[in-house]
C-alpha positions as CSV (number, residue, x, y, z in Angstrom):
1,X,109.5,75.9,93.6
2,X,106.8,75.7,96.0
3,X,108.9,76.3,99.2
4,X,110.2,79.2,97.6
5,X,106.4,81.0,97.4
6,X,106.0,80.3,101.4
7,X,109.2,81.1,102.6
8,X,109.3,84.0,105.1
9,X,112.3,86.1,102.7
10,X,109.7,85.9,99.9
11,X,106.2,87.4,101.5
12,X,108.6,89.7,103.3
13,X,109.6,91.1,100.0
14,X,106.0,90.7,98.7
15,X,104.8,92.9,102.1
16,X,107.6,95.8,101.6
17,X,106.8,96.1,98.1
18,X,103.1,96.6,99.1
19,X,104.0,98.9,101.6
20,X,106.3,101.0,98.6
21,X,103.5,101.3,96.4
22,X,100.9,102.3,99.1
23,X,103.5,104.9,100.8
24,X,104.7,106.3,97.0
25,X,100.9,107.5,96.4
26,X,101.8,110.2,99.9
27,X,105.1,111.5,97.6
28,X,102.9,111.7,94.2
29,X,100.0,113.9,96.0
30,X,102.6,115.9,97.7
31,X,104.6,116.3,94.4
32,X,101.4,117.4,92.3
33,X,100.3,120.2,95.5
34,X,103.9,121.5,95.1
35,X,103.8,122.0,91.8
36,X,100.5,123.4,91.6
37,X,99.9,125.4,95.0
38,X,96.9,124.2,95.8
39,X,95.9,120.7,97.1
40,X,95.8,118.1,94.3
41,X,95.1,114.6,94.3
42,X,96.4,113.2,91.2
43,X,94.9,110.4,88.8
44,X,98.3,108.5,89.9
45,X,97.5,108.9,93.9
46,X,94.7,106.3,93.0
47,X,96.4,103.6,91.6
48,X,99.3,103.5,93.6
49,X,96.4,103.1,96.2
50,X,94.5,100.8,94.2
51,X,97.8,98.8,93.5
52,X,99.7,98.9,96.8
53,X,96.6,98.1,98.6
54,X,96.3,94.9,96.5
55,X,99.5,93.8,97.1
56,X,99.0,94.5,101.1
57,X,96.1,92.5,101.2
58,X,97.7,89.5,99.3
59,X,100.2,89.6,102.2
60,X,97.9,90.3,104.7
61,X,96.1,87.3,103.2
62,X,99.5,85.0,103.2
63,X,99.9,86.3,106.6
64,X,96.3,85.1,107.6
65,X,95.6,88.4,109.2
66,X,92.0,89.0,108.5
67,X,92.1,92.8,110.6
68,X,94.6,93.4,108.2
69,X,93.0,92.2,105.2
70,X,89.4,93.8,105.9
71,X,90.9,96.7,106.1
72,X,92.8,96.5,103.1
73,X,89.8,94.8,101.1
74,X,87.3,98.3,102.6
75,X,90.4,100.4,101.2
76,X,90.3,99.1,97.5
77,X,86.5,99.6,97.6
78,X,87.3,103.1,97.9
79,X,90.2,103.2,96.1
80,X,88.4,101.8,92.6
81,X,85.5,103.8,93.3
82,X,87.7,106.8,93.6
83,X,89.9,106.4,90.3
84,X,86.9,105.2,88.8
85,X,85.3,108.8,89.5
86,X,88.9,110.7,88.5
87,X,89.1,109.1,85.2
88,X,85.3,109.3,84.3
89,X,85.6,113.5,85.1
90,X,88.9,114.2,84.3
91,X,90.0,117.8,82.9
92,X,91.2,117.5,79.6
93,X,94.7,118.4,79.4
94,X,96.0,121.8,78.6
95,X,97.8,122.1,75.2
């Protein structure tokens, strides 16, 4: 079971799933301007920051990349401060 969690096929899967979650907050943003006509950054936009960038530093971690992973470890600083800040002035929502 533990060759399984090093294997390359594994932390590949591991770093393209990141990189889907991180990418997918580009589509949401773009999605919620569209609809709206203005610039948006959606509630979403931060937690598919917050989440992809955890996953990319886990593999950037496994990878034992550390330009990699301080970047990704500076992102989620912002990214958690940022949602943190969305949630606590969100508009309530229309009825």
């Amino acid at each position: 079971m533990n060759e399984f969690f090093t294997s390359h096929p594994f932390w590949y899967v591991i770093g393209f799933i990141g990189q889907a979650l991180f990418s997918s907050r580009f589509l949401v943003q773009w999605w919620a301007t569209e609809r709206q006509r203005r610039v948006v950054i959606p509630v979403a936009f931060w937690y598919f920051s917050l989440l992809g960038g955890a996953v990319l530093l886990l593999y950037a971690w496994h990878q034992r990349d550390p330009v990699f992973a301080i970047g990704q470890a500076a992102g989620l600083l912002v990214y958690g401060r940022n949602l943190t800040w969305a949630l606590r002035h969100r508009e309530p929502a229309a009825p």
